[in-house]
C-alpha angles and dihedrals in degrees: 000000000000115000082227094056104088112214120267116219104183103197101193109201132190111283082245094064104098091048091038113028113184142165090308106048093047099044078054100056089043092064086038092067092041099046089054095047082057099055098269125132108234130186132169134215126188094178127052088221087069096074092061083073106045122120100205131029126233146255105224126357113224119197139172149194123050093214099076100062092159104047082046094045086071092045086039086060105040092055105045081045087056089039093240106162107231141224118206123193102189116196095201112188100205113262103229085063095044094057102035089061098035080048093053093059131081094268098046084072094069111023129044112246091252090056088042087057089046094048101044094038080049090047088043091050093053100030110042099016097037085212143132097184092111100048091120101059090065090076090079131050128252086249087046100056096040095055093048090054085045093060104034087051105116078201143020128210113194114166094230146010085252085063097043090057094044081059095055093053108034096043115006144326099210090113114136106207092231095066091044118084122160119233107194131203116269120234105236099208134042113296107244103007094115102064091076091068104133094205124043100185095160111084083191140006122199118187126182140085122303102258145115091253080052094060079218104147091037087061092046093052098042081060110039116101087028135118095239114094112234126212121189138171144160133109125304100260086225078202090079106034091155094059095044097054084049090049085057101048090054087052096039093048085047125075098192091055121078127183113198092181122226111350127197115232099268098054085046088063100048089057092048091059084055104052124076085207146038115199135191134177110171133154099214116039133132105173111353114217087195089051095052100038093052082052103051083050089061110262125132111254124229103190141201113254091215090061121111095219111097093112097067091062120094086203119016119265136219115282130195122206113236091239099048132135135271083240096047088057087054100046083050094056094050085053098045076058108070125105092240093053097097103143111174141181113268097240095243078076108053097078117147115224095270089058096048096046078051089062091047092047090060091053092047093045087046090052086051100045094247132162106184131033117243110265 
């Protein structure tokens, strides 16, 4: 490789990504910003159809999100028919949760979790996207496809030791140690500032969009009429109109409950200073950037036993099932309160976001054959 060419690093998102940005979309940007400071060339796709028009080929695909199989399947191939070696970060959400709330709904009476992927990926493709690109990938399942990224992958990316395990048992274990390395998520703000907050004035807060995976309206209710003071906020999830509008009568019935909306990060932090607890029950989570940031903040996390995060913990810290009860949110939260309840983040996980695209530099630079990272 010649020392002028600057290294191409090719992340390929879901074709969602611009009008619903999530975990995976803003961790990428994030490296983005970093690698080419660096010295590293750096694009971005959201559609397959994107790579037909590209000009060079890169020098690692980088793709995400295992619950897209049928978007990645075209990536998948165009990379494996140009020979680019792929990273995968996978963003498993672990299987037995995913089908226990898919299995709960009106269609999970009729079809099994894997056909219901298929169907509504196949509806998506024809109905949002008005396209039959991806005709050919419906030959495989979403389990299918998965496991043979899995395996073509020259290296995997999961965000902890607890997904790591989720993927060898919910997609393969064929898995040798030397092409796994975890990249785990970066703390945004300074690890520990906020446990010199004088006032804590939140009881609770709760961040994440207004939606059922979110567990959003069981939490208000479980709160509303009580003596702890509730603070939410995220973005409004249009999809379920129905459930927001019912979200915001409870709040706006209950004193005791506020909603602030959709918050950038910085205001997110200031109202971490101010809670005593974060709390999150969702149905789908692997690592939670809000749970790790309000910790770091110093609140006391109440976490989602369906995350993927425990790891991270140097003692472990309080979890909620998705399908608890109202009353098991409150006792939780009596217990979250005593004085002897300090869990903290083992300090291997407290990276900021230099130090984590750091990490990925290495693996990139390993894959290459490269000593040195570029300057």
């Amino acid at each position: 490789m010649s020392p002028e060419k600057k290294v191409e690093i090719l992340f390929c998102l879901r074709r969602d990504a611009p009008e619903k940005p999530g975990g995976d979309s803003g961790k990428v940007y994030k490296y983005k910003s970093h690698l080419e400071a660096r010295g590293f060339l750096v694009n971005v796709v959201t559609d397959p159809g994107e790579l037909a028009i590209r000009d060079t080929t890169p020098d690692v695909m980088h793709m995400f999100n295992m619950q897209t199989p049928y978007e990645n399947y075209r990536y998948l191939t165009w990379a494996l028919n140009r020979k680019v070696p792929i990273c995968f970060s996978p963003i498993h959400h672990e299987k037995k949760y995913m089908v226990q709330y898919f299995s709960a709904g009106l269609l999970g009476r009729f079809l099994s979790y894997d056909a219901y992927l298929m169907l509504s990926s196949f509806a998506k493709e024809f109905i949002k996207f008005k396209s039959v690109r991806n005709v050919l990938a419906y030959s495989s399942t979403p389990l299918g496809i998965n496991k043979r990224l899995v395996e073509r992958s020259a290296r995997i990316f999961p965000l902890s030791e607890s997904e790591l395990g989720n993927i060898r048992t919910d997609v393969t274990d064929r898995l040798p140690p030397d092409k796994v390395k975890v990249i785990p998520n970066a703390l945004t703000f300074s690890h520990g500032v906020g446990n010199q907050s004088a006032s804590r004035d939140i009881d609770v807060m709760v961040v994440g969009r207004i939606e059922p995976r979110k567990n959003i309206l069981k939490i208000a209710k479980a709160f509303s009429g009580t003596h702890y003071r509730v603070v939410f906020a995220g973005k409004e999830n249009t999809n379920h109109a129905k459930y927001c509008e019912k979200f915001k009568s409870i709040v706006e019935a209950s004193p005791n409950l506020e909603y602030l909306g959709e918050l950038k990060q910085e205001q997110l932090a200031y109202h971490y200073k101010r809670s005593k607890i974060n709390l999150s029950n969702s149905w789908f989570e692997v690592v939670s950037q809000v749970d790790l940031e309000a910790t770091s903040l110093g609140c006391k996390p109440i976490v989602s036993a369906a995350s993927a995060l425990f790891d991270y913990f140097s003692s472990p810290p309080l979890r909620l099932e998705p399908d608890c009860t109202q009353a098991d949110i409150l006792n939780c939260v009596k217990l979250a309160l005593q004085d002897d309840y300090k869990p903290r983040l083992k300090d291997d996980f407290s990276n900021d976001w230099e130090g984590v695209t750091n990490i990925l530099i290495n693996e990139y630079n390993a894959l290459l054959g490269r000593k040195d990272s570029p300057a």
